[in-house]
C-alpha positions as CSV (number, residue, x, y, z in Angstrom):
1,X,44.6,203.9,148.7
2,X,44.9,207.5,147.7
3,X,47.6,209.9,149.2
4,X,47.3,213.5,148.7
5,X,50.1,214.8,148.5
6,X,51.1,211.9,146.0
7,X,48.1,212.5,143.9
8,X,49.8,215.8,142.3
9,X,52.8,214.3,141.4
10,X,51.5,210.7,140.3
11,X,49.5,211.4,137.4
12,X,49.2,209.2,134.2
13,X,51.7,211.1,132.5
14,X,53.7,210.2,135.4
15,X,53.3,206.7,135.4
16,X,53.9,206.7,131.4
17,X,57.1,208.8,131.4
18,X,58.5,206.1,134.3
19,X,57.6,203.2,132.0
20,X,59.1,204.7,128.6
21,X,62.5,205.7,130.8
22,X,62.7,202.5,132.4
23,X,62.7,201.1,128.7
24,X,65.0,202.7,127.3
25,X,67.3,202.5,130.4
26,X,66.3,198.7,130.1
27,X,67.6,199.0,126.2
28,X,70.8,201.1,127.2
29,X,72.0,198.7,129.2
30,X,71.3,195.5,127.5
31,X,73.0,197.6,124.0
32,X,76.2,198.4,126.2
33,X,76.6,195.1,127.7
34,X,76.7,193.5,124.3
35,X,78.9,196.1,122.8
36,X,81.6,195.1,125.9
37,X,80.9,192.0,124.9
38,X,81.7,192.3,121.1
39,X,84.8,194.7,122.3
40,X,86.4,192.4,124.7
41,X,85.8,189.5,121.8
42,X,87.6,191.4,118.9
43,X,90.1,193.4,120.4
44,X,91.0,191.2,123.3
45,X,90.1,188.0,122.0
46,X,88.0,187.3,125.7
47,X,84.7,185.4,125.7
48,X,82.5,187.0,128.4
49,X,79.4,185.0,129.1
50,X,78.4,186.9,131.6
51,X,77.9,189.9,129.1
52,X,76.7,187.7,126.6
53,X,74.3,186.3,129.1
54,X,72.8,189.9,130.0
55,X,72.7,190.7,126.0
56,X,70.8,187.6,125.3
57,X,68.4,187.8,127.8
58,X,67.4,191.2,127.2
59,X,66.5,190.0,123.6
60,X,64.6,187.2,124.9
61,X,62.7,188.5,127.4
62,X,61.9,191.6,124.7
63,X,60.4,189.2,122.2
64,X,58.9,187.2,124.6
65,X,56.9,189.9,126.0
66,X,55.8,191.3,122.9
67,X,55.0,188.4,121.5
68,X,52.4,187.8,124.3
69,X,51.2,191.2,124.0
70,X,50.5,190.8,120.3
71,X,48.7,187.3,120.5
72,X,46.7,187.9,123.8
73,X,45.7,191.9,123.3
């Protein structure tokens, strides 16, 4: 399907600069949750899972994915 008017703005440099921002918001926000996480463990002496959760997952998922892109491509 090609639009138009969605063709000038959609370009391949486009579709690149989406998937290099959504990676490093991806990375920002996986980075923050696990410094609230190491925050709220030294200062407040608080175990948050949930943060720890998010933290670990990202890390996971990250060297999953590459990992599959490395052996397969």
């Amino acid at each position: 399907m090609n639009i138009p008017f969605l063709s000038r703005f959609a370009d391949e440099r486009f579709l690149t600069h989406r998937q290099r921002s959504t990676s490093i918001a991806g990375i920002a926000t996986a980075a923050g949750a696990l410094v609230v996480f190491e925050y709220r463990l030294l200062f407040r002496h608080i175990w948050s899972f949930d943060l720890l959760a998010v933290g670990l997952g990202f890390v996971v998922i990250k060297y999953s994915v590459f990992l599959w892109y490395r052996l397969t491509d």
